[in-house]
C-alpha positions as CSV (number, residue, x, y, z in Angstrom):
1,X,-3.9,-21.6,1.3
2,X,-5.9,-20.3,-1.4
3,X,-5.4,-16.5,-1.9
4,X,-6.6,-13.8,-3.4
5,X,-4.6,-10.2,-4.0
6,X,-6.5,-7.6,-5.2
7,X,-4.5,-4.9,-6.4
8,X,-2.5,-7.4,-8.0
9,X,-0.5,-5.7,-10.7
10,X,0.7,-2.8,-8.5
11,X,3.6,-2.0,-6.5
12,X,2.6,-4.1,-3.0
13,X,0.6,-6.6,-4.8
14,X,2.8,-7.5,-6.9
15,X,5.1,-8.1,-4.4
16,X,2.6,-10.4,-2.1
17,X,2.0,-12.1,-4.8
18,X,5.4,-13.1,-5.3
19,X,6.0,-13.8,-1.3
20,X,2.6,-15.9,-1.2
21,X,3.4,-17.9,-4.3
22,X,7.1,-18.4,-2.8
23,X,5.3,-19.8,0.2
24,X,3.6,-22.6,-1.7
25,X,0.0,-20.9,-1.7
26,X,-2.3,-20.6,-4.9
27,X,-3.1,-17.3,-6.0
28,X,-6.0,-15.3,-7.8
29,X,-4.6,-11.9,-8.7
30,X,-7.4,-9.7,-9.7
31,X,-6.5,-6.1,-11.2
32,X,-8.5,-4.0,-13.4
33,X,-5.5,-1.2,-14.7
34,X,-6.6,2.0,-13.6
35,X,-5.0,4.7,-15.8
36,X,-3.2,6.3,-12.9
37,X,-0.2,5.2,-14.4
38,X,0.8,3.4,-17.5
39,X,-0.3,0.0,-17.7
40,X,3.0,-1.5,-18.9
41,X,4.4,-0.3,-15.9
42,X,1.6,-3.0,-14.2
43,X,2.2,-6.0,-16.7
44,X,5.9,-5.5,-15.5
45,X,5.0,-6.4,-12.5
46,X,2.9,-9.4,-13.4
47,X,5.6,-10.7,-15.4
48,X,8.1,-13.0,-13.0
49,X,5.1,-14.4,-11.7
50,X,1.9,-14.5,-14.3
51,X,3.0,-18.0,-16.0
52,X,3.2,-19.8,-12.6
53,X,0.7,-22.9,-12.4
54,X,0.0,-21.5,-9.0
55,X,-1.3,-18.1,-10.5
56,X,-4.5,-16.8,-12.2
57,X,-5.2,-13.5,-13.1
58,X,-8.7,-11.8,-13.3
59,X,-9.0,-8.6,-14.7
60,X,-12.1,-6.7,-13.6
61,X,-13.4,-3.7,-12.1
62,X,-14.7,-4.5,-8.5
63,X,-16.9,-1.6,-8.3
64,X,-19.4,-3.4,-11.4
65,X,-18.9,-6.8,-9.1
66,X,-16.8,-9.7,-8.1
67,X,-17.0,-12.8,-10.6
68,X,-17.5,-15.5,-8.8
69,X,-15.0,-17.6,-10.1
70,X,-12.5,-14.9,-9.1
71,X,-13.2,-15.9,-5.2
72,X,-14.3,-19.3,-5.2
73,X,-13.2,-21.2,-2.4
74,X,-10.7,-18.3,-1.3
75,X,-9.4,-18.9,2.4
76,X,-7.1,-15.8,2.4
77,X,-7.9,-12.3,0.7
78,X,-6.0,-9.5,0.9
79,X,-7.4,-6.2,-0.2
80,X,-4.7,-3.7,-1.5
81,X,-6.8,-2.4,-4.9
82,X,-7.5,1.4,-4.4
83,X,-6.7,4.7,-6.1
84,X,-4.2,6.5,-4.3
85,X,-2.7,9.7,-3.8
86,X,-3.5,13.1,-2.0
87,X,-3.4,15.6,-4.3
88,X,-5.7,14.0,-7.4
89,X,-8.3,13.3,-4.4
90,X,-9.5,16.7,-4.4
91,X,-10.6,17.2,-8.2
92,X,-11.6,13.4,-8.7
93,X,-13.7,12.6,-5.3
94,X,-16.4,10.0,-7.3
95,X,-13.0,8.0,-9.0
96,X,-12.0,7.4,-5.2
97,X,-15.1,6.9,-3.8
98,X,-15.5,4.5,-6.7
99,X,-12.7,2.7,-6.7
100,X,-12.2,3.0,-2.7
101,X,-15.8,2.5,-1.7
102,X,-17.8,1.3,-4.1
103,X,-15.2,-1.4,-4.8
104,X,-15.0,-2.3,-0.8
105,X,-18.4,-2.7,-0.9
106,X,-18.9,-5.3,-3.4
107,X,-15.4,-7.1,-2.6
108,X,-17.2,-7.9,0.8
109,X,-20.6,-8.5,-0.5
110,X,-19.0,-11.3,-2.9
111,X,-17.8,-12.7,0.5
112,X,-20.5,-12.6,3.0
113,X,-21.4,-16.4,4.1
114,X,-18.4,-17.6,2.3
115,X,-17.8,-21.4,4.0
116,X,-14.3,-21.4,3.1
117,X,-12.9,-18.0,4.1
118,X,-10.2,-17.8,6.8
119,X,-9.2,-14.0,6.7
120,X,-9.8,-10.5,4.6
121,X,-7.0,-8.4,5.2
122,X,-7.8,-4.9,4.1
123,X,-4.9,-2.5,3.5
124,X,-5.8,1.0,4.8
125,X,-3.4,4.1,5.3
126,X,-1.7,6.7,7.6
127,X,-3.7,9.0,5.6
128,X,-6.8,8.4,8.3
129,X,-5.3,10.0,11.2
130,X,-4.5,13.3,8.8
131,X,-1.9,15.8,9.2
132,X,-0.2,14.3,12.2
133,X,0.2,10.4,11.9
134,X,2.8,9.2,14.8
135,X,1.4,7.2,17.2
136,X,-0.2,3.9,18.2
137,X,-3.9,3.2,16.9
138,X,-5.5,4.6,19.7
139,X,-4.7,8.3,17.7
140,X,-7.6,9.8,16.0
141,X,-8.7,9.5,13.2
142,X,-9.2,12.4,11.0
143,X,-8.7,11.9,7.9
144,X,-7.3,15.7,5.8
145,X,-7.6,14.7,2.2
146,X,-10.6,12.7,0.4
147,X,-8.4,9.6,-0.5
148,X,-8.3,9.5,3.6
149,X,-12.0,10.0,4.0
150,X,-12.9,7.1,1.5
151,X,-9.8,4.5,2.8
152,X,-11.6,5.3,6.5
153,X,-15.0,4.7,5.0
154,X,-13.7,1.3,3.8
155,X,-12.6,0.4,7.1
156,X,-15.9,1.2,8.5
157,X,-17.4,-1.1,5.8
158,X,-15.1,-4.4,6.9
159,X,-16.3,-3.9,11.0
160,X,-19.8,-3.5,9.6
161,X,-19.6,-6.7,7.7
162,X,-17.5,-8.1,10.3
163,X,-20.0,-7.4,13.0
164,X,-23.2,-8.0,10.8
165,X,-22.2,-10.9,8.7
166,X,-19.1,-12.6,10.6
167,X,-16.6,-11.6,7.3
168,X,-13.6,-11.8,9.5
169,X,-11.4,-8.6,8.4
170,X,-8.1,-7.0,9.6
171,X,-7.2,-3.6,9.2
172,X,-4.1,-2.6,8.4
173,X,-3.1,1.2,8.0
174,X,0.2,1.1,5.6
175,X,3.0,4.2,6.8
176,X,5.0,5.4,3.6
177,X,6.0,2.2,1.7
178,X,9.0,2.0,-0.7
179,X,11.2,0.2,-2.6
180,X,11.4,-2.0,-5.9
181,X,8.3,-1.2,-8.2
182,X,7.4,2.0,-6.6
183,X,4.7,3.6,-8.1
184,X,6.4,6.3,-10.5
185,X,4.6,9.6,-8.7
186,X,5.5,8.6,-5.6
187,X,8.2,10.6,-3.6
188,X,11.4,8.7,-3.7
189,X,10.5,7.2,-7.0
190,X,10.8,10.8,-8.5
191,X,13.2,11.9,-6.4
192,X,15.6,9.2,-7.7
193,X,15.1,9.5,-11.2
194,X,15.8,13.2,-11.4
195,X,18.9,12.4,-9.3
196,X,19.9,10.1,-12.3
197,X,19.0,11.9,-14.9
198,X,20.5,15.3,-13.5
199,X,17.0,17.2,-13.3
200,X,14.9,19.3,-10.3
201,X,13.2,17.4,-7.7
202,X,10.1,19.3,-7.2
203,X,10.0,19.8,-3.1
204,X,6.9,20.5,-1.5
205,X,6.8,22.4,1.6
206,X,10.1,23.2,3.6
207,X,11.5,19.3,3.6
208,X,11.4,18.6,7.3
209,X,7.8,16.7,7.0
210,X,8.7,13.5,9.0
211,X,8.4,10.0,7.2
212,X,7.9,6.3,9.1
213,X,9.4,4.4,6.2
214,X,8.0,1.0,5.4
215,X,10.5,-1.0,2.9
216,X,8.1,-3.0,0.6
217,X,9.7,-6.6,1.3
218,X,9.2,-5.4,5.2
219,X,5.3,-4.3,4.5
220,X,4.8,-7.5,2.2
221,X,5.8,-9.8,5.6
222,X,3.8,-7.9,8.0
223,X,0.8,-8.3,5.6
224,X,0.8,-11.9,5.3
225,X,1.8,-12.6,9.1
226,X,-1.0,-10.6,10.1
227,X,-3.7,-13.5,8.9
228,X,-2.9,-15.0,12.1
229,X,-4.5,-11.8,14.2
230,X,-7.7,-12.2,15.6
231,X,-10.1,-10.6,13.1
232,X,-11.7,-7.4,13.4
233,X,-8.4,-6.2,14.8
234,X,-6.5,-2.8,12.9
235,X,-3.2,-2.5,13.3
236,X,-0.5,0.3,11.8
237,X,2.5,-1.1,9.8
238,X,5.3,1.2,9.7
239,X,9.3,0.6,9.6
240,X,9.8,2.2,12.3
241,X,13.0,4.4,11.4
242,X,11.8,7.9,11.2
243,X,13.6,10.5,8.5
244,X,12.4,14.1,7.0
245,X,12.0,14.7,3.1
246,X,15.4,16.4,3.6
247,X,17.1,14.0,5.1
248,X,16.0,11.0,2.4
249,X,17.3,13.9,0.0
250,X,20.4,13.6,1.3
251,X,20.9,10.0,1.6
252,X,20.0,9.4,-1.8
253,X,23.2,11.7,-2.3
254,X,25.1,9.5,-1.0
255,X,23.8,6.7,-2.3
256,X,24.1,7.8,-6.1
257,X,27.4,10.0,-5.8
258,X,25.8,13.7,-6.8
259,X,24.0,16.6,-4.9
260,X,20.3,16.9,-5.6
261,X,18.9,19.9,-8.0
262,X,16.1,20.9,-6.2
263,X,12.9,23.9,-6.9
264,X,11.0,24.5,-3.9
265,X,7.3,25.0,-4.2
266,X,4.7,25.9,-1.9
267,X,2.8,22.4,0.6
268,X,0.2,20.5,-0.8
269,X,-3.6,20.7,0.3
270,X,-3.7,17.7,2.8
271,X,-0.3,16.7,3.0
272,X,0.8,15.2,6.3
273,X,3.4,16.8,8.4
274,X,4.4,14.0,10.4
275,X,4.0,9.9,10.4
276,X,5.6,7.3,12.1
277,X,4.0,4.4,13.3
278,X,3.9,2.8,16.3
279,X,3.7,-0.8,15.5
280,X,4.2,-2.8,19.1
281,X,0.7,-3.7,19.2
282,X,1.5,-5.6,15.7
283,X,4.7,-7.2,17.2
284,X,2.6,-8.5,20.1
285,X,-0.3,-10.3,18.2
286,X,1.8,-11.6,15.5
287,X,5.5,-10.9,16.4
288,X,6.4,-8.8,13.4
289,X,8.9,-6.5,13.9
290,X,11.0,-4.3,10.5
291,X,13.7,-5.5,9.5
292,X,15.0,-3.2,6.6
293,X,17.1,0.1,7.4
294,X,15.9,3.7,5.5
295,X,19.5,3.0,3.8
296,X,19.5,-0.2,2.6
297,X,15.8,0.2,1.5
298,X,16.9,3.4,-0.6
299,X,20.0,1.2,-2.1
300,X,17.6,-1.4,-3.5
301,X,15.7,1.2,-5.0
302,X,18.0,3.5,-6.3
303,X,19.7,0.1,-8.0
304,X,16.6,-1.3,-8.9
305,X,15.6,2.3,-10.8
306,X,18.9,2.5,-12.6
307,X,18.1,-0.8,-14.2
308,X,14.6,0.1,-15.3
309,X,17.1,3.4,-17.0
């Protein structure tokens, strides 16, 4: 197939990019490095797979337009480019609805009547249901931070150009991914490197906020299988093992050999309480089911962080 992966430089993207080149598919990775965190970070990503004849990369902003080249003749494109996060949502709402929305919007205008397109698979998040996030799809959605509001909005966008101009989109709504590549401000990523460089992890709230882990390779699988859905399906991928803050805390003890320094400070505005996601409906359209436990997950992490040290 030919593919595109927007979002290509980041933590998931870079992954599918590796699992879709693996599988003998060409890809266009398209990226436009956002300064949410440091671009070398990024081009690390790019790097065991940027020389492959199978691979172009395109960097551009979505959000000023799609180059045509950059799509020609796709058949598959996955959708993972966004800005993420909670907490910067709140004092930067036009970055997100730029880079959420405004991006959407133009990714699926550069599509509509496309002869050659198969599938656009458009990674959403937990983050639309809000504050309490375990469940099945049928669980409603309201969103409690404005990175939620402009991920749902983007949703909206794919069943309006789904139902008005046959693009044939899947939703899928991503539960607390992990693993190798990490983004560095995400929990476990900065809960492992201040267990391995002996510092405070900063805990939010009281620690018993309940996680539905999703090990990257797991959510990387899930993604790519789910081009054989029907389209204008959504569907939540989540791995299925549920754990609280404290408990990951205490696993990653384990795991690296020394108790956790940690400074509690007071719940951040939006934060969810609770997510795990039901994902038989996902397993019965397209028979993926996780694979990776919460343990071996945080091993390849914690040993893929030390070697980044």
């Amino acid at each position: 197939m030919r593919c595109v992966v927007t979002g290509a430089a980041g933590f998931i993207g870079s992954h599918l990019c590796e699992r879709l080149l693996a599988d003998g598919h060409t890809v266009a990775g398209i990226d436009c490095f956002t300064s949410y965190y440091a671009r070398n970070l990024k081009e690390q990503n790019l790097r065991a797979f940027r020389e492959s004849p199978q691979f172009a990369f395109h960097e551009l902003d979505l959000a000023n337009g799609v180059a045509p080249n950059a799509v020609e003749d796709a058949e598959w494109v996955f959708h993972l480019a966004a800005m993420p996060g909670l907490n910067k949502s709140w004092t930067n709402f036009d970055e997100y609805n730029r880079c959420n929305l405004v991006a959407t919007h133009r990714l699926l205008e550069s599509l509509k009547g496309s002869p050659t397109l198969k599938k656009l698979i458009y990674a959403s998040t937990s983050s639309v249901y809000g504050k309490y996030a375990s469940g099945d799809e049928t669980l409603p959605t309201k969103p409690s931070s404005p990175y939620g509001i402009t991920k749902f909005a983007g949703e909206q966008l794919c069943r309006v150009y789904g139902d008005e101009f046959d693009v044939p989109a899947i939703v899928l709504r991503f539960f607390s991914v992990y693993g190798p590549r990490q983004r560095p401000d995400m929990g476990y990523n900065l809960f492992i490197r201040a267990m391995l460089t002996d510092t405070p992890i900063t805990l939010t709230g009281d620690g018993m906020h309940i996680r539905g882990n999703t090990y990257v390779t797991d959510c990387v699988d899930a993604t790519v299988k789910a081009t054989a859905a029907m389209a204008g399906e959504t569907f939540n991928l989540g791995g299925g093992e549920l754990v609280t803050v404290l408990d990951v805390i205490r696993k990653l003890e384990t795991i690296i050999g020394k108790k956790a320094i940690i400074e509690r400070h007071p719940p951040r505005k939006g934060d969810q309480y609770a997510t795990g996601a039901d994902v038989s409906k996902l397993f019965k359209h397209v028979g993926w089911k996780p694979t990776t436990s919460v343990d071996e997950g945080l091993t390849r992490q914690v040993e893929w962080q030390r070697s980044q040290m």
